[in-house]
C-alpha positions in Angstrom: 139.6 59.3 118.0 139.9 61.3 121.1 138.7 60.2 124.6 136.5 63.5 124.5 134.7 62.5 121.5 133.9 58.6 122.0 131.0 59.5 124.6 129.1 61.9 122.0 129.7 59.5 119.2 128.0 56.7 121.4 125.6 58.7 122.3 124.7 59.5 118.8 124.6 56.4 117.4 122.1 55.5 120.3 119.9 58.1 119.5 119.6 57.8 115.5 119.4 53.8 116.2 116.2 54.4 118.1 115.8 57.4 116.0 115.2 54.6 112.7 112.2 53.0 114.3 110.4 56.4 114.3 108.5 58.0 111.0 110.1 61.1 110.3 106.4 61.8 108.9 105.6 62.5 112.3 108.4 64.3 113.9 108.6 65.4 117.3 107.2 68.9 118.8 110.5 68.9 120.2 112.7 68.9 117.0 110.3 72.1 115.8 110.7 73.8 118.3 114.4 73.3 118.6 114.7 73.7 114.3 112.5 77.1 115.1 114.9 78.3 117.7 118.0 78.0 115.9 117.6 76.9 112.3 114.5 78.8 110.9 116.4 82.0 110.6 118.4 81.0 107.8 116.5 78.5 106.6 112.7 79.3 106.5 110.0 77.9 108.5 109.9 75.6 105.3 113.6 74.7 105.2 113.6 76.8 101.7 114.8 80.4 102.9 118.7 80.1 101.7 119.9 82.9 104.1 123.8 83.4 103.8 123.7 80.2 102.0 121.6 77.8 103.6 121.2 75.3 102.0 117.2 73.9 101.1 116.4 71.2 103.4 113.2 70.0 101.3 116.0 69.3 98.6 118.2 67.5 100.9 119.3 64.1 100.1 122.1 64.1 103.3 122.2 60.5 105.6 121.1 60.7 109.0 124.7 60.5 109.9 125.2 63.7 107.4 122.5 65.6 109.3 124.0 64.9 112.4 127.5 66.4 111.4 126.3 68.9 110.0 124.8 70.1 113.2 127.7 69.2 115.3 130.3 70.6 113.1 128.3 73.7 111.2 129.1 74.4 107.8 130.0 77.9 106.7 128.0 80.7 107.6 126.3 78.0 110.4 127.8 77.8 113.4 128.7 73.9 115.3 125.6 73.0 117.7 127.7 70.6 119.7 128.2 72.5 123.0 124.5 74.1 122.3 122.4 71.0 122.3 122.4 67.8 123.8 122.6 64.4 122.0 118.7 63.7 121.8 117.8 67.2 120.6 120.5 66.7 117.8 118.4 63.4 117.0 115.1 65.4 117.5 116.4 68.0 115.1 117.4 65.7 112.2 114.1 64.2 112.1 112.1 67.5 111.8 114.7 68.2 109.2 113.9 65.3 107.2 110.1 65.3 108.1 110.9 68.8 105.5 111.8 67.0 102.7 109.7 66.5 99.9 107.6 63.2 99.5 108.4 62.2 96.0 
């Protein structure tokens, strides 16, 4: 693992440690805003839009973890969030993401 890397992986695992004592039925004005800003484009105000290939969130099954590298990395069309947000509005964003998902 680079040096580089260790601090933002700590950092994370901080974050969706405290992040699993919250209920992602009541996410965070914060991770809508942040989802509105740079997700909703290609993936609805719903998570159901499917621009370029976005995937449906409500459908999403992905871990926390998952989520996380998603947004870090970017996956096709999406472009890597890492240099664009910090740590905790990753963590805010995962949990608006998964306050999408439908309750079964």
């Amino acid at each position: 693992m680079a040096p580089r890397t260790f601090p933002l992986i700590a950092t994370l695992i901080v974050c969706l440690t405290a992040a699993a004592f919250r209920s992602t039925d009541h996410a965070s004005s914060d991770g809508q805003l942040l989802y509105e800003q740079h997700c909703m484009r290609c993936h609805g105000k719903d998570g159901t839009k499917g621009f370029l290939g976005a995937k449906n969130l409500q459908l999403s099954a992905l871990t926390d973890a998952a989520i996380i590298q998603q947004i870090l990395k970017g996956k096709g069309f999406m472009p890597p969030f890492r240099k664009k947000l910090t740590a905790n509005e990753i963590s805010e964003v995962m949990l608006y993401i998964k306050s999408l998902r439908v309750k079964e």
